[in-house]
C-alpha positions as a printed Julia matrix, in Angstrom:
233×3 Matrix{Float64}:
 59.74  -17.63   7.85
 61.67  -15.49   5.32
 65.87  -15.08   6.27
 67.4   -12.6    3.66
 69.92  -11.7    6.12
 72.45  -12.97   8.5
 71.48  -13.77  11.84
 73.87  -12.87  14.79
 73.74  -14.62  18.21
 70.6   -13.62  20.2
 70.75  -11.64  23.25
 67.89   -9.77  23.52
 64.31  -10.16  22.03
 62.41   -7.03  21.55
 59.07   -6.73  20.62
 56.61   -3.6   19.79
 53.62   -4.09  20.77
 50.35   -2.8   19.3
 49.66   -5.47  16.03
 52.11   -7.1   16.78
 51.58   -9.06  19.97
 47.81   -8.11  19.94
 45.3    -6.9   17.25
 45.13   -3.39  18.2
 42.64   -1.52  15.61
 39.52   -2.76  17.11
 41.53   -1.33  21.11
 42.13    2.14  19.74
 39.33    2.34  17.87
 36.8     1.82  21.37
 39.28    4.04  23.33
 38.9     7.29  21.12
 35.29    6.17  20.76
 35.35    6.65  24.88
 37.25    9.63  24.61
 34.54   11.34  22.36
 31.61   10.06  24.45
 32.76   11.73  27.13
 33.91   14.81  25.82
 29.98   14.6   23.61
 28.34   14.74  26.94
 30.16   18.81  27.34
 27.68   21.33  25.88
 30.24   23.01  24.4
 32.02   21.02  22.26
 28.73   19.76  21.19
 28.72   22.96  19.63
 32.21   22.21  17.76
 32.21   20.79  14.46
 33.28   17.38  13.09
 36.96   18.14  12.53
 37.63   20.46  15.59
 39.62   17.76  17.45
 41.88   16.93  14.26
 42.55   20.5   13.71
 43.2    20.98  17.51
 45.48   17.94  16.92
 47.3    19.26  14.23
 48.0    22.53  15.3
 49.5    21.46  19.15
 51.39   19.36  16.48
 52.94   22.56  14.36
 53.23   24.94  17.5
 55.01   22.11  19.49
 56.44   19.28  17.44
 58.58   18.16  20.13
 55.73   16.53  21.46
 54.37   14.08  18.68
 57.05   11.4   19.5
 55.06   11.43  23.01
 51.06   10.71  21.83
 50.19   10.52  25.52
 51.17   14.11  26.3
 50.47   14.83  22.58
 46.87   13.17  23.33
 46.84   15.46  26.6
 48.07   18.79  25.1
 45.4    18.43  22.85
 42.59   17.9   24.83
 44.0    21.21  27.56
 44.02   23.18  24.34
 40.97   22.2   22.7
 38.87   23.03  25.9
 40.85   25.93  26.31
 40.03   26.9   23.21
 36.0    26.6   23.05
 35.96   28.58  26.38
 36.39   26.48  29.44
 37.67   27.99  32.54
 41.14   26.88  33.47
 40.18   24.68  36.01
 36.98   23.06  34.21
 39.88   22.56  31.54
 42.25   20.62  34.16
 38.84   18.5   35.27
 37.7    17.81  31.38
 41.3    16.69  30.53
 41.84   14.71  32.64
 38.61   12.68  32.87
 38.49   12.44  28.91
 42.24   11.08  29.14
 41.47    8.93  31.94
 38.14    7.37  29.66
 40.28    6.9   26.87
 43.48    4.89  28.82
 40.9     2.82  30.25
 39.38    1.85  27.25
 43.24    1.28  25.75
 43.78   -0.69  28.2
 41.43   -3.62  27.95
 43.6    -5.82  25.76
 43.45   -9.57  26.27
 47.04  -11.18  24.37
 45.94  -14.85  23.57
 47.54  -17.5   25.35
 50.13  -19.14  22.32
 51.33  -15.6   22.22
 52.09  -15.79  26.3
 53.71  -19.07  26.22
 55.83  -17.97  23.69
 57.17  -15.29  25.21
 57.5   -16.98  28.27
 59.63  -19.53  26.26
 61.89  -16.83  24.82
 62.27  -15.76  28.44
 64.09  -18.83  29.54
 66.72  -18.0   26.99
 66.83  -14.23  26.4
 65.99  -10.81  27.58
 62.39  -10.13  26.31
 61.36   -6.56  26.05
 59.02   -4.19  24.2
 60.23   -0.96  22.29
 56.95    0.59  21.5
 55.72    4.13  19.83
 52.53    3.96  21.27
 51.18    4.31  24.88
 49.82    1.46  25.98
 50.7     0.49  29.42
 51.46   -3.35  29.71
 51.16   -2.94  33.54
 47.11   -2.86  33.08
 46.7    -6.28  31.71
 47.9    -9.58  31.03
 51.32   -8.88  29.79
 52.06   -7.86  33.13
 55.17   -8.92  34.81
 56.39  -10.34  30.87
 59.25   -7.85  30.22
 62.67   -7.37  31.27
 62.29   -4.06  30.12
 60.24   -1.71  28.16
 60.58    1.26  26.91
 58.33    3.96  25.51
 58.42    6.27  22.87
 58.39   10.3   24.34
 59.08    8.88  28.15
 61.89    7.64  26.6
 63.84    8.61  23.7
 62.54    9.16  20.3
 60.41    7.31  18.1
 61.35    4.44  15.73
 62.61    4.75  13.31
 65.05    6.23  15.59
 67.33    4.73  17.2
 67.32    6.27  20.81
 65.34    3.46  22.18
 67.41    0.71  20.98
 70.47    2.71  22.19
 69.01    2.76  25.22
 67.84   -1.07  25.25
 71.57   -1.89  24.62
 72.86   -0.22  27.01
 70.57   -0.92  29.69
 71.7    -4.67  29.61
 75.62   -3.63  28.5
 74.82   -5.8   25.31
 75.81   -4.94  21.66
 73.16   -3.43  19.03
 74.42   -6.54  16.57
 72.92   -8.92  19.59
 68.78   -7.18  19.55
 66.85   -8.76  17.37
 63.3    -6.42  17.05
 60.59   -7.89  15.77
 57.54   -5.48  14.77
 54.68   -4.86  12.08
 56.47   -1.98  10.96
 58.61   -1.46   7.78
 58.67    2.37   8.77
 59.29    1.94  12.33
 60.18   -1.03  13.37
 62.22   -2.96  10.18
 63.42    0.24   9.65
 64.58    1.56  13.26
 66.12   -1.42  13.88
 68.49   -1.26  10.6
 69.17    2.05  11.24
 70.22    1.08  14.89
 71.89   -1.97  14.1
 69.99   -4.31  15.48
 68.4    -7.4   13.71
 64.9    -6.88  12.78
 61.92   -9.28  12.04
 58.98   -8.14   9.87
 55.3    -9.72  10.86
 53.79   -8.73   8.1
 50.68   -9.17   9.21
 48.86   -5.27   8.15
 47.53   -4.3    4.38
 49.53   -1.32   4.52
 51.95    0.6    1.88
 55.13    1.17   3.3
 57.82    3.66   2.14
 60.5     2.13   3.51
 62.39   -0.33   1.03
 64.77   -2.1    3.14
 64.69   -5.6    3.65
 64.11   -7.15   7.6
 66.57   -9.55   8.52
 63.64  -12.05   8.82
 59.67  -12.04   7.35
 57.15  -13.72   9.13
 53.8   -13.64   8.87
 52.62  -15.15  12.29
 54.77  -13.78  15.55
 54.41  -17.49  16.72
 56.79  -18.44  14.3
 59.3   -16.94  16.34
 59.32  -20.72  17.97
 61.6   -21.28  15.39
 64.76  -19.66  16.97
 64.0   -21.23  19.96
């Protein structure tokens, strides 16, 4: 563990999720693997070529970019407009949608967080609010970090995305607690390290991905293992 910063009393713990509690590259990479499969079996988007769902993607993303802080409805729009767009009827649309969507979030969903990771957080409990600030759309509610947070709150449902500061506004105020009193630990420089500066919030780098950053400021903290968070316990 790496302090450059001052560290303010503790009031509230808040954690993203995906790499940082859980590996999540080999989770994403099934689910959109179950997404295709399903929408492979459809004769006509067999017919589509290899980049049709990136370019669908990317231009839901131009014509509506009010959406990409939300990848779930982002994820959905997509899919409506894609089928729409290869010449599905508007109900065969509704019924392709939604299965696809429904093949994917079940495949996101089968996460397993390791046990040291649990007990930790069941240790910070006893002390502080615990909660999750997350960009992505994993719902905790589907498996075993069930019933762990005092709160979480989701990118699109919920405010903005980090590196804005909308959901740590909202964190604060949810538990009448200062920003100076969150400390936000994620794997991050461009979301999380630097949302949480932004916000004024501590922040705790796991730096834990091979990944070039463009943000440049420093986290109040640099770990490279989330369980070393036993160390403000």
């Amino acid at each position: 563990m790496l302090i450059y910063k001052k560290i303010n009393p503790i009031r509230i713990v808040s954690f993203d999720l995906d790499d940082t509690l859980y590996n999540n590259h080999p989770i994403i990479k099934t689910a959109i693997q179950a997404q295709l499969n399903y929408l492979n079996e459809l004769t006509l988007w067999q017919q589509q070529p290899a980049n049709f769902w990136s370019h669908c993607r990317d231009t839901v993303a131009s014509q509506h970019p009010e959406i990409i802080d939300d990848v779930t409805a982002w994820r959905q729009h997509t899919l409506r407009f894609a089928l729409q767009k290869i010449g599905y009827s508007a109900q065969d649309v509704e019924h392709h949608a939604t299965q696809a969507y429904q093949a994917f979030a079940e495949a996101r969903s089968q996460i397993i967080v390791n046990e040291p990771v649990l007990s930790l957080l069941n240790r910070l409990k006893q002390q502080y609010k615990v909660i999750a600030i997350t960009n992505g759309n994993v719902d905790v509610e589907r498996f075993n970090l069930k019933g762990i947070f005092d709160l979480v709150l989701m990118a699109g449902r919920d405010g903005k995305a980090k590196p804005h500061a909308d959901l740590f506004n909202q964190a604060a105020q949810h538990f009448n607690a200062s920003l100076n009193s969150i400390l936000h630990v994620g794997d991050s420089l461009d979301t999380d390290v630097q949302g949480a500066n932004n916000a004024g919030c501590m922040s705790v780098w796991l730096d834990n991905q091979t990944i070039n950053y463009q943000y440049k400021g420093l986290a109040h903290i640099t770990i490279t293992d989330v369980l070393a968070l036993e160390m403000i316990l």
